[in-house]
N, C-alpha and C positions, 0 to 999 in steps of 0.2 A: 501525377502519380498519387493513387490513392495511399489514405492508410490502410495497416493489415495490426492484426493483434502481435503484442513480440513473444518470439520464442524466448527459449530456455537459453538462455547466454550466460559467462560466466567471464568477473575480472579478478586479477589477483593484483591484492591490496597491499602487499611485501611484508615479509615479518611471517610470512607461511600463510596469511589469510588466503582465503578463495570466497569470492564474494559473488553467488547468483542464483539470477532472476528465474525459477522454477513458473513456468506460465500453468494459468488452470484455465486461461480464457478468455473471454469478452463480452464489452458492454457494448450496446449500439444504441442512442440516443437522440432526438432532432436535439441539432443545436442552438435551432431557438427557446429551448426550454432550461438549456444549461446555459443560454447569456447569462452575466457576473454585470451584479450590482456596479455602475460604471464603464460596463461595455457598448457597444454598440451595433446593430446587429448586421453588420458587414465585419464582425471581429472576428468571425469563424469561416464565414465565407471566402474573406481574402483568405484564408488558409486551407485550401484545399486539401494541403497533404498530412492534416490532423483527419479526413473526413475519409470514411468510406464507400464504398463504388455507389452506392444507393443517397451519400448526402449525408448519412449520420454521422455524426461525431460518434468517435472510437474509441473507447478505454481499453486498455490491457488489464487483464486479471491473472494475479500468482502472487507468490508469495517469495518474499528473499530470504535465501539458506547462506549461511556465515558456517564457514571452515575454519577453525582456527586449535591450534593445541589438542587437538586428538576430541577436540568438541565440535556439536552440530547443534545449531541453533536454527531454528525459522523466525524470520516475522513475518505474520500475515498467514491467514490458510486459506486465498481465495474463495470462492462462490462455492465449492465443492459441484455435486454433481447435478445442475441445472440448466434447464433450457424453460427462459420463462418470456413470456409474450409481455411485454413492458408496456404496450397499449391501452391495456382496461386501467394502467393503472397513472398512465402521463398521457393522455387523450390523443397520440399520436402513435404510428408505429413504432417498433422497437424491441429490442431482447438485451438479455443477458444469458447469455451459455458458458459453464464452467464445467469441469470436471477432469481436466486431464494432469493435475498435480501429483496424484499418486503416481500414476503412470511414467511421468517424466523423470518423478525420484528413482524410479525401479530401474529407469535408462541409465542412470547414474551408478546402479547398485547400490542402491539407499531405501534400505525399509523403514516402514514407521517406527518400527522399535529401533533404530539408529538417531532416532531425534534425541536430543538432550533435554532441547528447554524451545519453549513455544512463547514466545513476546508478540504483544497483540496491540497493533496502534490503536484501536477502537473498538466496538463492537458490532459494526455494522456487519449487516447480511455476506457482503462480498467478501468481510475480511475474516470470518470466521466459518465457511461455509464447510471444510473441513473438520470442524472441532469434534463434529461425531461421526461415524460409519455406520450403514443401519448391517445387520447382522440377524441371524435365525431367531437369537435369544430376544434381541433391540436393539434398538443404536448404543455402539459402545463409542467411548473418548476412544481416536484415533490415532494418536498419539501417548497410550498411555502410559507409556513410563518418563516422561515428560513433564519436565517440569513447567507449569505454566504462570505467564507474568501478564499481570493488567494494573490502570492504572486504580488507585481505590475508588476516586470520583467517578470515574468509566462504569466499573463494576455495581456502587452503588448506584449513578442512574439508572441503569436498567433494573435492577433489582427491585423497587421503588414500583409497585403495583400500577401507580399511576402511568409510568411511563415502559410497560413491562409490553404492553399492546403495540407501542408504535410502529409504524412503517417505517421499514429499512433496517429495524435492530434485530437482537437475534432471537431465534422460536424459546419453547419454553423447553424444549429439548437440551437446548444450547446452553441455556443460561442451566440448567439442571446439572448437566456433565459439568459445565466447569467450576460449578462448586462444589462437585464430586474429585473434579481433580486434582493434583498437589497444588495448590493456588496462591501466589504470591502474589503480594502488591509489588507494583516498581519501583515506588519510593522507596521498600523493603528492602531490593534486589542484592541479593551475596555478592560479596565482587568474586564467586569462583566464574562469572561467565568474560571470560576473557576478550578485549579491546571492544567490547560494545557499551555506551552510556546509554541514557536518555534524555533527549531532552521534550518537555512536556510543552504543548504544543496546542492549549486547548483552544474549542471555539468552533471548528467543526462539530466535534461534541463536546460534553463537556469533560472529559478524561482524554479527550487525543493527545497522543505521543507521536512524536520522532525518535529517531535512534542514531546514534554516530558510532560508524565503526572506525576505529584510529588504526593505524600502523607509525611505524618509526618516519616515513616516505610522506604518506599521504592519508587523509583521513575522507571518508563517503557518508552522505546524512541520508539516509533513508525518508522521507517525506509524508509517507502514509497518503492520507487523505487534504492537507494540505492544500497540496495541487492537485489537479487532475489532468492538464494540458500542455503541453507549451506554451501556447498564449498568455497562460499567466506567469511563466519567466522576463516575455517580453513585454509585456503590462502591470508592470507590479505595485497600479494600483488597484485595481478587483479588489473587488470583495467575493466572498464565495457564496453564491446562490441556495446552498445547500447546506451553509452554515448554521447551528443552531444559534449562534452567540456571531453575529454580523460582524460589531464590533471587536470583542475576544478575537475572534477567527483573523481578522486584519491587522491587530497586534502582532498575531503568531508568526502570520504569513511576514511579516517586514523583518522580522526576530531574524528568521530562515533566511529571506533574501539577505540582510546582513551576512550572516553567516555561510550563506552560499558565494559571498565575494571574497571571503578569504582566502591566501594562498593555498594552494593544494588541499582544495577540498572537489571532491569529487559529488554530483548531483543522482541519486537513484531516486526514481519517478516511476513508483511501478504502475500507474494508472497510463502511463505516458505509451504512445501508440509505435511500434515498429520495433523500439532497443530504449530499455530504461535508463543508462548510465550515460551519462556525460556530464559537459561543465558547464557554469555558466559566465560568458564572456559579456563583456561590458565595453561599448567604445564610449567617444563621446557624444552621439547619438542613437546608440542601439544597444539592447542588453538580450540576447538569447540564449538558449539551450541549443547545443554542441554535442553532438553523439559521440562519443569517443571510438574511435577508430581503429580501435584494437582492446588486446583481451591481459592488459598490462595497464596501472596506475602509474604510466612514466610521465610525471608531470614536467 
């Protein structure tokens, strides 16, 4: 069974939350170019049901919408509207295609102007590809009545001339609008945004966040860039290949895995290929990732 990109699913976290995964897409990548410092490269292979029909490994792109108290929250704005040949740029084939997030809110009956607050684990390409809509006049903020959260390290490296250029971060468009828009630090964050924290998470870059949403029941850590697979639930010693900060990044990651073994915590993985939510189960020889099997946090 191949993988497939996951749709738009949705779980309810009790306490009135509604917690889901709004899809804008997918990444297709060889996998031998995403082995993790400490893998081996039969680590993806034995796992065929991460790969898709052609052998690439599969990420899911979207972003996660939180319902909670008459508020709408996003993390993450997917790729927004691309289809890009990933080969000139990782010497192999490959894509990324995004764009169906607006679309899938509007199935919902959710327009941009229903967002409240826009929280951003990073600033990479895929997770902010939404931040602006191009329009007659230009691209405007898509979100703009929206309150928006970054972390200040996040925000200041890109800022930062030197590293304004990089590959994978965001245009100058991006970074333009969002100091155009109401723009808060995380550290900063009001507690009016109800049962979501942060926890910071750097090393991928150097301002990656996580996010926990709590209920009275059960509580789900949204991951961001973290992970990107299953395989690193079940290996969790990787390192991330993609990591700016190696070591940082493998701090973060063990943080998470810790915290991903506490009772009634629920695992959301939106890079994760098929359905982002489940647990993670631990025997005394095996630790994976567990799809949950329904659209309820009945732990």
């Amino acid at each position: 069974m191949t993988a497939q990109p996951a749709a738009t699913h949705s779980l309810r976290l009790g306490d009135g939350i509604v917690v889901t995964f709004v899809a804008d897409g997918s990444i297709h990548v060889p996998h031998g170019i995403f082995l993790h410092q400490g893998g081996s490269p039969e680590l993806l292979t034995d796992h065929p049901e991460h790969l898709d029909a052609d052998g690439l490994l599969l990420m899911s792109l979207g972003a996660i919408l939180v319902e909670v108290s008459g508020t709408r929250v996003l993390i993450d704005l997917g790729a927004g509207p691309v289809n890009i040949d990933l080969e000139p740029l990782v010497g192999a084939p490959g894509s990324m295609i995004g764009g169906s997030l607006i679309r899938e809110l509007n199935k919902m009956d959710i327009d941009v102007e229903d967002i409240d607050a826009v929280l951003l684990s990073h600033l990479h390409s895929d997770h902010v590809g939404w931040l602006t809509t191009d329009t007659a006049s230009g691209p405007e903020l898509t979100f703009g009545r929206a309150e928006h959260f970054v972390a200040k390290a996040e925000h200041q490296f890109w800022e930062d001339p030197a590293n304004a250029g990089r590959a994978a971060g965001p245009s100058s468009v991006q970074r333009a609008a969002l100091n155009e828009a109401r723009l808060t630090y995380l550290e900063d964050r009001p507690s009016r945004l109800p049962a979501i924290t942060t926890m910071f998470t750097p090393g991928h870059t150097p301002g990656h966040c996580s996010f926990v949403i709590a209920s009275s029941a059960a509580r789900a850590i949204v991951l961001g860039d973290c992970m990107h697979c299953p395989v690193e639930i079940s290996h969790p010693h990787l390192a991330g290949q993609s990591d700016m900060d190696i070591e940082l990044g493998k701090a973060s990651r063990a943080r998470l895995h810790r915290e991903l073994d506490r009772p009634n915590t629920i695992c959301i993985a939106p890079h994760f290929p098929d359905y982002v939510f489940g647990r993670v189960v631990t025997t005394c020889s095996t630790r994976q990732f567990v799809r949950l099997d329904h659209d309820v946090a009945d732990l």
